[in-house]
Every structure is written in C-alpha cells, then in structure tokens.
C-alpha positions in Angstrom: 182.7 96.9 -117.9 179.6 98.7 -117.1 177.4 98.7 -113.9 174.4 96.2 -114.2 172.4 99.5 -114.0 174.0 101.4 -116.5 173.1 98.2 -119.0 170.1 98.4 -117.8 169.3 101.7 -118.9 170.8 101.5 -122.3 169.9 98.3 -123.3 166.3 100.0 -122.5 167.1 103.0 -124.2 168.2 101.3 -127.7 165.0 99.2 -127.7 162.8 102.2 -127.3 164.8 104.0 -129.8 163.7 101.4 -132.5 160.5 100.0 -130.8 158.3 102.9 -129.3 154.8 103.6 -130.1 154.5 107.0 -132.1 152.5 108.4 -129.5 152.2 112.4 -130.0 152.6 113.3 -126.6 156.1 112.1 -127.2 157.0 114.5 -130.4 160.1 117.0 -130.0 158.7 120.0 -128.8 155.1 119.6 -127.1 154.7 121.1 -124.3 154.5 120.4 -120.7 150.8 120.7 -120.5 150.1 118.3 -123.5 152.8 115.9 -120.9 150.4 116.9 -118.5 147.2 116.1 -120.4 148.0 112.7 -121.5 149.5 111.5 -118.4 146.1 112.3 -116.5 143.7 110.8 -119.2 146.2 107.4 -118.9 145.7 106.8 -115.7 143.4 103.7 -115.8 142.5 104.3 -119.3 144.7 102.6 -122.3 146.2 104.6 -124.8 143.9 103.7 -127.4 141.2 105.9 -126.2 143.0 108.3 -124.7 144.8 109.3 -128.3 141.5 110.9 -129.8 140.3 112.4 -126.3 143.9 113.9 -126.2 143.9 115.3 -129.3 140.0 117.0 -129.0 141.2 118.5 -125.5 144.4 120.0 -126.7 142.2 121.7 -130.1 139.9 123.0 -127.9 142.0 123.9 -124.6 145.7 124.1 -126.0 147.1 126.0 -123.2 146.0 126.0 -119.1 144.7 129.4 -119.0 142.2 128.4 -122.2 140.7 125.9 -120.0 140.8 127.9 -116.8 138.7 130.9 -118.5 136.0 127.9 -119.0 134.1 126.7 -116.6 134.2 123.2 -115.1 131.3 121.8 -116.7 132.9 122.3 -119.8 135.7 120.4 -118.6 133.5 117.4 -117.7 131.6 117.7 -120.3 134.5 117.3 -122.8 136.0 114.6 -121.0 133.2 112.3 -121.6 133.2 108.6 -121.8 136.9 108.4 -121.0 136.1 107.2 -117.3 137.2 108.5 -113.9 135.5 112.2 -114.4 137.0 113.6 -111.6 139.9 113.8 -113.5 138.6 116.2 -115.7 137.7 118.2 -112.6 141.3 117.9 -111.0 142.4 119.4 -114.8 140.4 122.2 -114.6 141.5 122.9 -111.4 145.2 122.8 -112.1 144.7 125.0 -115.4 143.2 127.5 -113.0 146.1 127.5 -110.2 148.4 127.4 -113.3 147.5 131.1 -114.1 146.6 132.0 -110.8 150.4 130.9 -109.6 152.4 130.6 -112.7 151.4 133.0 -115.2 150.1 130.2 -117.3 153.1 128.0 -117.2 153.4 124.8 -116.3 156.2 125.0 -113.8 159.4 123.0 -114.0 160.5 122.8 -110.5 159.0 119.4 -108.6 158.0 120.6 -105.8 155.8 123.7 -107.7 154.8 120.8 -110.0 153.6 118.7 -106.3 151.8 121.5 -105.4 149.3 122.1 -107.6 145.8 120.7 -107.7 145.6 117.1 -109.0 149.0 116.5 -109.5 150.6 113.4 -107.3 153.9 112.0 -107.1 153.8 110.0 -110.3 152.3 113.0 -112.5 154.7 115.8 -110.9 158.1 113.6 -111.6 156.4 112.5 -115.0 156.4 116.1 -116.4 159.4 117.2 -115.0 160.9 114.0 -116.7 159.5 114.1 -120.1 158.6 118.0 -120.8 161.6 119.6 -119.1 163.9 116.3 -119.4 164.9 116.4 -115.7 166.6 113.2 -113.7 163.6 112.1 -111.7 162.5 108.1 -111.3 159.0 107.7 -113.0 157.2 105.2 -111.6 153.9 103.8 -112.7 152.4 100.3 -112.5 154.8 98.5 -115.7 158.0 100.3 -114.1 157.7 98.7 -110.8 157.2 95.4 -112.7 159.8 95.5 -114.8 162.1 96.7 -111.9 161.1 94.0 -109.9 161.7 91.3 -112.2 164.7 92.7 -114.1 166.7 93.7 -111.2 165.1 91.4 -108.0 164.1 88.3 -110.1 160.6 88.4 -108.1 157.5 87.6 -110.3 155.9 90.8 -110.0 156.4 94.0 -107.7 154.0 93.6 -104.5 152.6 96.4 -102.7 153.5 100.2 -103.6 156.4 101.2 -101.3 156.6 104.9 -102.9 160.3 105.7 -101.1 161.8 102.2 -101.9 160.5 102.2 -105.3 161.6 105.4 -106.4 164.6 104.7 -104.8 165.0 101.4 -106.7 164.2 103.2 -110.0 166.4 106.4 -109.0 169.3 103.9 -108.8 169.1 102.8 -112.5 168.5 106.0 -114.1 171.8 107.3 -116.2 173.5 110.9 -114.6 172.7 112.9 -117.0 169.3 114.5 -117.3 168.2 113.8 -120.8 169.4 110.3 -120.8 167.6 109.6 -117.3 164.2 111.4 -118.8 165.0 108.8 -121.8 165.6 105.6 -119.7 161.8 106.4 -117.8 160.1 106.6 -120.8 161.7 103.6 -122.1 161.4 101.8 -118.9 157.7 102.4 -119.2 157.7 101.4 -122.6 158.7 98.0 -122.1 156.7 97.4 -118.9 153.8 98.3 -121.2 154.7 96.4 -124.7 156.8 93.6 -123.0 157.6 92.8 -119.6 153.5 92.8 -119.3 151.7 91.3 -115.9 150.2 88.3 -117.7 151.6 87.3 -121.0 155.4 88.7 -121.1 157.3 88.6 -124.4 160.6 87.8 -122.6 162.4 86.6 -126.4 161.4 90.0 -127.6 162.8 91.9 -124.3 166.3 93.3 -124.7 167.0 93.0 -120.9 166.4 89.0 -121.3 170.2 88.3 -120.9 170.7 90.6 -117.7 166.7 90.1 -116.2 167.1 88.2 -112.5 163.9 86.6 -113.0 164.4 85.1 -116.3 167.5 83.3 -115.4 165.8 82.5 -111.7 163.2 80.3 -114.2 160.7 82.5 -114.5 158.8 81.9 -110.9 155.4 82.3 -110.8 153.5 84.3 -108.3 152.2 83.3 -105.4 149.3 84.1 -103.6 146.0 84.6 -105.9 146.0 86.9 -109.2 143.8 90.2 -108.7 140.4 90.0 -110.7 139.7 93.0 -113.1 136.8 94.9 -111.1 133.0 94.5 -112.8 131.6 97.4 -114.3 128.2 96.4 -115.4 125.6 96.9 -112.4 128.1 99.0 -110.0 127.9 102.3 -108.8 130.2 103.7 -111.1 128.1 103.0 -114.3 125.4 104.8 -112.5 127.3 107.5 -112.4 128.2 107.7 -115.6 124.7 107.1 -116.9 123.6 110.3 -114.8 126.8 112.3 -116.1 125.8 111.1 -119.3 122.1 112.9 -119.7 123.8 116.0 -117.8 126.6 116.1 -120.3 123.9 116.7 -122.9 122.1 118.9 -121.3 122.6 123.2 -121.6 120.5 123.6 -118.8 119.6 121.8 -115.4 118.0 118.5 -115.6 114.7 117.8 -113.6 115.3 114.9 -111.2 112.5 112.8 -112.4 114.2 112.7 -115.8 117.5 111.6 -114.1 115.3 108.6 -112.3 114.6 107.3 -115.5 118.2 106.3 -115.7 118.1 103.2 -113.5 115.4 101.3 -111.8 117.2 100.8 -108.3 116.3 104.0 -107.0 118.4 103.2 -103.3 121.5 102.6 -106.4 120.6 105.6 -107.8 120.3 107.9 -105.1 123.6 107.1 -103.9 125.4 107.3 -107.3 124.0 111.0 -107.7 124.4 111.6 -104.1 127.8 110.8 -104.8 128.4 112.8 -107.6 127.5 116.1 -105.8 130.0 115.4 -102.9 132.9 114.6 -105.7 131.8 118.4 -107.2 130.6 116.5 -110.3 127.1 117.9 -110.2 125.5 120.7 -108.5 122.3 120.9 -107.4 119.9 123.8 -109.1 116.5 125.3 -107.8 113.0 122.9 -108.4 114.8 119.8 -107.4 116.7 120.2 -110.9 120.6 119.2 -111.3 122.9 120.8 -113.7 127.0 120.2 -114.0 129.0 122.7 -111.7 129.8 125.9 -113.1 127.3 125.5 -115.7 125.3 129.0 -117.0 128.0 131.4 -115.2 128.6 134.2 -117.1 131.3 134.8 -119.6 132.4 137.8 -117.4 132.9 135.5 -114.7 136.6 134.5 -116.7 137.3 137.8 -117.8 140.3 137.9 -115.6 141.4 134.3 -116.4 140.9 134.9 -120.1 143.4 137.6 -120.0 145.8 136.5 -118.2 149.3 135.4 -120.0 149.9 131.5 -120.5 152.9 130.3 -122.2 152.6 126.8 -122.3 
C-alpha cells in the first residue's frame, strides 16, 4: 500500500488535474519570467486582479531585458493600482541583474534564482518548481494550511517556521521532478479553492478521507482570529494617492500640488517621506517630485537594450 505521503500527493494531483483554475501562467510552454511575473503580482493581491495586470506587463515587457532597457518609473508606473509598488521596483531590478548576470535568462539553478534582486525563498523555489519543473517544496500561505491540517490535524499552521515547513512539504512531494513541481501547484490549488482559512469545503476536498484534522473533528483554533488590516485613512492609501498624481504625470510634480492630496499634512509628509526612502519617488529641483528614473535618456539603456535575453 502506498505511504500516507505518496496519497497525499496524488490524490492532490488528480483533483487539480480536473479542478484547476485556467490561469495562463500555468499554460505548457510560458516562460520562467511570466512564472516569475505572476508570482510577484500575487503576493497579497488575488488573482482576479492580477490576471489583466499580468497580461498588460507581459505585452509591454515580455522578456527581462525589455524591462530593464526602461527605466524604473515605467515600471511603477505600469504597475499601478495593483498594491505594494515596491514590487514593481524589486521587478525592475531583477530584469536588470537578469541581463547584467544571465544574459537575459531567468536562471534555473536555486541558489542563482536566491540571488537576485527581489526574489525570496518562496519566489526562487516557485520558479524553479513550475518553469523548469524541478523537486523543490513551494510554500505559501494555503500550503502551510493544508499541510498542517491534512497531515498534523491542527486547525491552522501557526507561525512561519521556514526550515520545518519546507521540510514538512519536502517530505510529501513525489521523487520525481515533474510530479513534485505538479503536487506544489496542486497543493496550492487546494489551499486556495478548498482547504481555505475561514470557510473550508472539506466534502469537496479529495484528501477528506486521509486529512488528520477532519477525522480529529475539525478543532477549532484557539487563541483570537487575525483581523484584515484597514486601508481607508492609513499611511498606505496616502501613498498610493501621491503615486497616483505622479503616475500621471510626464514630468515632476510641484509639491503644493501633491499637498492637495490629503488634508493631514503631519500624514502626508510622512507618506511621501516614505516613498523617497522606499526609491518610489525622487526628489527633482524647485521643491518638485517626479518618479525615479523618470526623463533619463533613451541612451542611458542602450547597452541594456542590446543585450541578448532569451526568456
């Protein structure tokens, strides 16, 4: 009879075969940067709104060095109202190491993949799992759930423990390669469409015969639930109010058009004050402000622009 992992893993992978979302990042043959892409615009940002922001970025930027011949600014400006904009800094920055380092190429090996600007622990083994199907444990925020439950029979996973939990994951993940790259994306899969934090579909789940904490009763939780952090009124949507008039803007923007933003001006100071330590905005001459890398000249990329990317 099989090991509880290896059921695990291919009760996981037949569900996903017949139950995944038709996402295009998952299509035979895109590349490691459009991996690379998507899983940086979904962090903290559902997939609903990352699918059309995807799908601009790739048209405009669809290899690393295309973005890296472009300056930052572009970057942020393109990135818009998806959230988190330092993302779309950390991008840029990785498109331009990319070709600095690689030749263009997103590289295969993890620890090349570790290395480069923006990419952690999660996004490194996440490429190297799903563009170059590699054996590497995946683990996001729905794995570690469904691990924890499925396999410990606790509620929900606790705090991050990066070693044990890839660890824990490494353990279920089939030999070989392709199948392991298959069982993470299907793991993820069901973390995300059934083994959810507050409402899990546990009749629809094919682990429901094998899950520890279904046949442990379903405990609940202890302690108090997390609440979802406010947006309205924070520092964070005075950022993105400021980013917002810069975005539009070709050239710098006079401060006393940014102070129209938001009355608080002890909020606001501090939001743009932040912005220019995060590299978001740059100051310009005559107490102006203008997104970094904004105006440079075109000859500025030559050497980026023709350099060779293959992916």
């Amino acid at each position: 009879m099989p090991e509880p992992s290896t059921l695990l893993a291919e009760a996981a992978i037949e569900w996903y075969e017949r139950n995944a979302r038709d996402l295009p990042w998952r299509e035979p043959g895109v590349g490691a940067w459009a991996v690379l892409v998507s899983e940086v615009m979904l962090q903290q940002t559902p997939v609903a709104r990352v699918l059309p922001a995807w799908q601009a970025w790739l048209a405009r930027w669809p290899t690393p060095a295309a973005l890296a011949a472009d300056p930052p600014s572009e970057a942020i400006r393109m990135w818009g109202r998806l959230g988190y904009p330092r993302r779309a800094l950390r991008l840029h920055e990785c498109a331009t190491a990319v070709v600095e380092r690689h030749g263009g190429r997103i590289p295969d090996e993890l620890d090349e993949l570790l290395a480069l600007p923006g990419v952690g622990e999660y996004t490194a083994r996440a490429v190297a799992a799903f563009a170059y199907g590699q054996r590497h444990p995946v683990v996001d925020t729905n794995v570690r759930r469904l691990v924890a439950r499925a396999v410990a029979g606790e509620p929900d996973a606790g705090p991050a423990t990066r070693r044990a939990d890839l660890a824990a994951v490494a353990r279920l993940l089939p030999s070989q390669p392709s199948a392991a790259a298959r069982a993470s994306v299907a793991f993820m899969e069901l973390g995300a469409l059934c083994c959810t934090a507050r409402t899990p579909r546990c009749d629809d789940c094919p682990l429901r015969q094998i899950c520890a904490w279904r046949r442990a009763g379903r405990p609940a939780a202890s302690g108090t639930s997390r609440r979802r952090q406010r947006y309205a009124g924070t520092d964070r949507q005075v950022r993105g109010l400021l980013l917002a008039v810069l975005r539009e803007s070709p050239a710098p923007v006079e401060r006393a058009r940014l102070d129209l933003v938001w009355p608080d001006a002890a909020q606001r100071d501090r939001a743009l004050a932040g912005l220019v330590a995060d590299g978001l905005v740059a100051p310009a001459p005559g107490d102006r402000y203008t997104l970094p890398g904004a105006g440079r000249p075109a000859a500025s990329f030559d050497k980026i622009k023709n350099s060779r990317s293959v992916d």
